[in-house]
TORKOL-4160 file (C-alpha; in steps of 0.2 Angstrom, whole numbers, padded with zeros to 4 digits, m for minus):
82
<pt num="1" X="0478" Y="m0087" Z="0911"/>
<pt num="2" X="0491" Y="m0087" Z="0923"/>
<pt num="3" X="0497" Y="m0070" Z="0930"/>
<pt num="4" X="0513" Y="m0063" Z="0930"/>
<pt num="5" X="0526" Y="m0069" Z="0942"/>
<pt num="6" X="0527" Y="m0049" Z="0950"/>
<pt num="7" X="0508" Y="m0053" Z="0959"/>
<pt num="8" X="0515" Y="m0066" Z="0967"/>
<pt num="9" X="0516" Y="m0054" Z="0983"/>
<pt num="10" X="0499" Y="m0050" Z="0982"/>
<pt num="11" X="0494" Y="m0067" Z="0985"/>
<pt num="12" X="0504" Y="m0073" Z="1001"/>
<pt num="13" X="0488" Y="m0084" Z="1008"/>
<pt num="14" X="0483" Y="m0094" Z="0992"/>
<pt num="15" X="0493" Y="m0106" Z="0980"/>
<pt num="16" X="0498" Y="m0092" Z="0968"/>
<pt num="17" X="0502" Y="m0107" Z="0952"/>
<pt num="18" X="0482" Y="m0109" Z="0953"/>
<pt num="19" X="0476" Y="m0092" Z="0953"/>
<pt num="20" X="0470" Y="m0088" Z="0937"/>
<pt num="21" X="0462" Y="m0073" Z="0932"/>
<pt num="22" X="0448" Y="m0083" Z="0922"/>
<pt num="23" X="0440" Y="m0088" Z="0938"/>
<pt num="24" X="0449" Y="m0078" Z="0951"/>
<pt num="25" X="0446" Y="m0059" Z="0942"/>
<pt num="26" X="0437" Y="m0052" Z="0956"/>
<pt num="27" X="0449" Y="m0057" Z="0969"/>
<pt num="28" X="0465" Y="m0051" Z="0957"/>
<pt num="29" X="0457" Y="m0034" Z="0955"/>
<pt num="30" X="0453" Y="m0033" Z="0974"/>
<pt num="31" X="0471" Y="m0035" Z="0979"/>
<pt num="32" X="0477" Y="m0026" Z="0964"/>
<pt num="33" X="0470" Y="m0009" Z="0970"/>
<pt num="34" X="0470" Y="m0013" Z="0991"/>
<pt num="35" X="0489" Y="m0020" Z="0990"/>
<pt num="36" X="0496" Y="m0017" Z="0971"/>
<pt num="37" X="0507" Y="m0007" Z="0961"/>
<pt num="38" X="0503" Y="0003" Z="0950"/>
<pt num="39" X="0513" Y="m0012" Z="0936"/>
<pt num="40" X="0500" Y="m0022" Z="0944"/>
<pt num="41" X="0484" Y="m0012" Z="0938"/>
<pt num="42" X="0491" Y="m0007" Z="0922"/>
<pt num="43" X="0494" Y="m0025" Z="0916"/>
<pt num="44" X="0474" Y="m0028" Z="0923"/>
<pt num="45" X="0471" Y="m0013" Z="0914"/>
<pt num="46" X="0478" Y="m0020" Z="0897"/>
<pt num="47" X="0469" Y="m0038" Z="0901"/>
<pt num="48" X="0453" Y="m0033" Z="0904"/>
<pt num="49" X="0453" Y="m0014" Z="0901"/>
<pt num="50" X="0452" Y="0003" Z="0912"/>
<pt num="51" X="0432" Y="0004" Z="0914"/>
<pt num="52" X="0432" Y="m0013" Z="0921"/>
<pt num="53" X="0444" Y="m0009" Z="0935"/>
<pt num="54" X="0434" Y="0006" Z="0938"/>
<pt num="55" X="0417" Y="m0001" Z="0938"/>
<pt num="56" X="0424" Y="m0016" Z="0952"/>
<pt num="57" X="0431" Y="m0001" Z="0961"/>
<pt num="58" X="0416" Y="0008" Z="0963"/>
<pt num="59" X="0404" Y="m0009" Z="0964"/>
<pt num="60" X="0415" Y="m0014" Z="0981"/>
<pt num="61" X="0417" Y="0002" Z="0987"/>
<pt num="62" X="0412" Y="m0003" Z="1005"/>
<pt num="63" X="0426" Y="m0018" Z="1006"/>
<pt num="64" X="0441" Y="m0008" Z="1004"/>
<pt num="65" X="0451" Y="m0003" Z="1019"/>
<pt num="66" X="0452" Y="0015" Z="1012"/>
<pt num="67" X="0439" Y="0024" Z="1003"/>
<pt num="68" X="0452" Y="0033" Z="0992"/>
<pt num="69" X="0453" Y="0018" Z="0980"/>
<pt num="70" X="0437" Y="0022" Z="0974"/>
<pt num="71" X="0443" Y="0040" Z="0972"/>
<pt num="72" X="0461" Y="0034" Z="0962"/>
<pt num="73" X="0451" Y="0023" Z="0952"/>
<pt num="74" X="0440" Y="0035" Z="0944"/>
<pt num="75" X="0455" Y="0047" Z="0940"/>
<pt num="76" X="0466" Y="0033" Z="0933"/>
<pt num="77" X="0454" Y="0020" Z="0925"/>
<pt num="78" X="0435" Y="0030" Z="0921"/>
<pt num="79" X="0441" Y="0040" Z="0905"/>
<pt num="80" X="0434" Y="0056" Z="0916"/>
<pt num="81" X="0453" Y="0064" Z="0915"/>
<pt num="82" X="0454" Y="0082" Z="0911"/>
């Protein structure tokens, strides 16, 4: 499945016509929550559903450039909210 022509920014080093989220989900959601918007994560979220971005959130943890990622992504995507 091709993704939207709005993540086209988020994929300035890789030919953006073959990134598919099939084969490429880990590397959409990465750049999704280190580079994105928030229409970024919430068509990921329709696609493959809030406690899948969570859960790759808190699995690479250690990768992202700022440890608040982890932090926003339990608030928006772990159903936790109060």
């Amino acid at each position: 499945m091709s993704l939207p022509k709005y993540f086209k920014s988020l994929f300035w080093f890789a030919d953006f016509d073959k990134v598919s989220l099939e084969k490429d989900r880990d590397l959409i959601l990465f750049q999704a929550l280190e580079k994105g918007r928030m229409e970024h994560l919430k068509y990921l979220e329709r696609k493959l559903g809030a406690r899948a971005i969570y859960n790759f959130a808190k699995q690479h943890a250690s990768k992202f450039s700022r440890k608040s990622i982890v932090s926003f992504a339990k608030v928006m995507f772990s159903g936790a909210r109060s």
